[in-house]
Each structure stands twice: as structure tokens, then as C-alpha cells.
N, C-alpha and C positions, 0 to 999 in steps of 0.2 A: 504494500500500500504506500508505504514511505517513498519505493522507487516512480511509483505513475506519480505520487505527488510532484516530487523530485524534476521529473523528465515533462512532466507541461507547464512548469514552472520555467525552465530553461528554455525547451523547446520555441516559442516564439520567439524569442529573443536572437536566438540561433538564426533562423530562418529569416525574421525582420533585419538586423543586423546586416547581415552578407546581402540581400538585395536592395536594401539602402545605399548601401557600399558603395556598391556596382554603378545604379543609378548616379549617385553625386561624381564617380570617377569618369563615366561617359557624359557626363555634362560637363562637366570640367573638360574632357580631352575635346569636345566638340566648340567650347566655348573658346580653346585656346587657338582653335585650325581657323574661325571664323573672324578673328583680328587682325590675320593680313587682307582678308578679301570682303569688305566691307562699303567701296565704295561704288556709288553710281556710273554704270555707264549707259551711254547713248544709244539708243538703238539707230545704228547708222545702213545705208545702203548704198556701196561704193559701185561706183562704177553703171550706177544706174541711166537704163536707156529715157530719154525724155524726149517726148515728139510733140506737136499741137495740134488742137481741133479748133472746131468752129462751135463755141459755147451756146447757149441758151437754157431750156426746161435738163436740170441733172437729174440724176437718180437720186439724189437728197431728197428732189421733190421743190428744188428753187430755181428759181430763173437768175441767168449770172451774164455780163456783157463781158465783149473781146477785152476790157478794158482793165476788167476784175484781174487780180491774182490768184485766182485758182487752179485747182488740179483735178483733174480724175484718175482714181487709182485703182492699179491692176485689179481682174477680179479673185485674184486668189489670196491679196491681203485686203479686199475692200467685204466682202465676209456679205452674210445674208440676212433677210429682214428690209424691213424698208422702217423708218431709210435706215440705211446702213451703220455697222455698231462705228465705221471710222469717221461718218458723215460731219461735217465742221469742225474735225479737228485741225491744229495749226503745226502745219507742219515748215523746217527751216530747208531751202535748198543753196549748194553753191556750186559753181561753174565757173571757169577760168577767172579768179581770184573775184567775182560777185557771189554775194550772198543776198537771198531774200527771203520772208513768209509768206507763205499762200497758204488756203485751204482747201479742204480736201472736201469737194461739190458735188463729185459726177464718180461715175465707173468707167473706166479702159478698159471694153473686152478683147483687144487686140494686143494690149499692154504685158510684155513678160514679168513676173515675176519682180518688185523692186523699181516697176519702170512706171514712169507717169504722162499723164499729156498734160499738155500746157495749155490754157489760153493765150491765146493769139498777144495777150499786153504780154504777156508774163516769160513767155518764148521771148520777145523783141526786148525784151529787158538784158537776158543774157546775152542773144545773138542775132543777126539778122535770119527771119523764116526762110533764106534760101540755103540755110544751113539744113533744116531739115530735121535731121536728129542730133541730138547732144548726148554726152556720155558725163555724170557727174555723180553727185553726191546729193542725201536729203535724207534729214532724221524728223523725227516727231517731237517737238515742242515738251 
């Protein structure tokens, strides 16, 4: 009788003990790996193809002039639903040392992966239309 006293007396202790342990040791090892890599980055997309349309009614559901800064973006990051989960968000792009914001109005279903169309102001911003396509860079605000 003295020894079951004895052994459930200990016993939790035992088994609470060593999984507590464990626990605070992997927190600790996880908390120490996670102090070098703690900062913000950009979600960037190099090297992105950038062509332009002829604006009007987007897939937002707004109407936008040659004039606006917008974009319409590919359909495989502009996502589904109407309007879309990317619909006015402000995105940054740059090309041969210009940078500018536009947002993101319309869908590019000819658009690869990363790539956007421009409005007609917003292409003549970086280059002249008889460029055609651009090749650059543009992250999300």
C-alpha cells in the first residue's frame, strides 16, 4: 500500500517534469534560430514583362482613363471572385532608373506570370509605346 502511495505521488511529477523540459528546450532552440531571420522582405518580381492596353470598364468593376496609373495583372496572381482579392491595391514599379505607383484595376489574361499591362499614361511614363514591351521590376506597396 505504502509502495502505490509512494509511486502516484512521484509519478506525475516524473512525467510532468520531462515534458515540460522538452517543451521550454524547443522553445528556446526555436526562439534562438528565429533572431537572425526576423526581418521584412519585399515581395519583389524581377525581371517582369510589362506591355499596355487600351483602358476603360476593369475587372475591378471601375472605369479608368489612358491617363490613370494603372495596371492589370496577370491572371494567375490577380486570383478569383469579383472583384478580385488584388483589386486596388498599390503596387510600386521601376524601369530604367524610374520608379512609380499604380494600381492594380483590371486582369491580363495574356499577361505571364509576374507581368502587367500598363495604361497607355503609365507605359509613356517609362518609355515611348513604340517600345512595346518592357522588362522591369514591381512589388506590392
Amino acid at each position: 500500500l505504502f509502495l502505490i502511495f509512494l509511486l502516484s505521488a512521484i509519478l506525475p511529477f516524473t512525467i510532468g517534469g520531462t515534458h515540460g523540459h522538452n517543451k521550454r528546450g524547443h522553445h528556446q532552440e526555436l526562439a534562438q534560430r528565429a533572431r537572425g531571420d526576423v526581418g521584412i522582405h519585399k515581395r519583389a518580381f524581377d525581371n517582369a514583362r510589362f506591355t499596355f492596353y487600351d483602358v476603360g470598364l476593369g475587372a475591378c468593376g471601375q472605369y479608368s482613363s489612358p491617363g490613370d496609373f494603372i495596371v492589370a495583372l496577370n491572371v494567375a496572381q490577380y486570383g478569383g471572385g469579383f472583384p478580385g482579392p488584388q483589386c486596388f491595391k498599390s503596387i510600386t514599379i521601376s524601369y530604367g532608373g524610374k520608379t512609380a505607383q499604380a494600381t492594380i484595376m483590371d486582369e491580363c489574361m495574356g499577361c505571364p506570370y509576374g507581368g502587367l499591362d500598363f495604361s497607355a499614361g503609365l507605359f509613356s511614363y517609362f518609355a515611348s509605346e513604340a517600345e512595346g514591351v518592357l522588362y522591369g521590376s514591381w512589388w506590392f506597396d
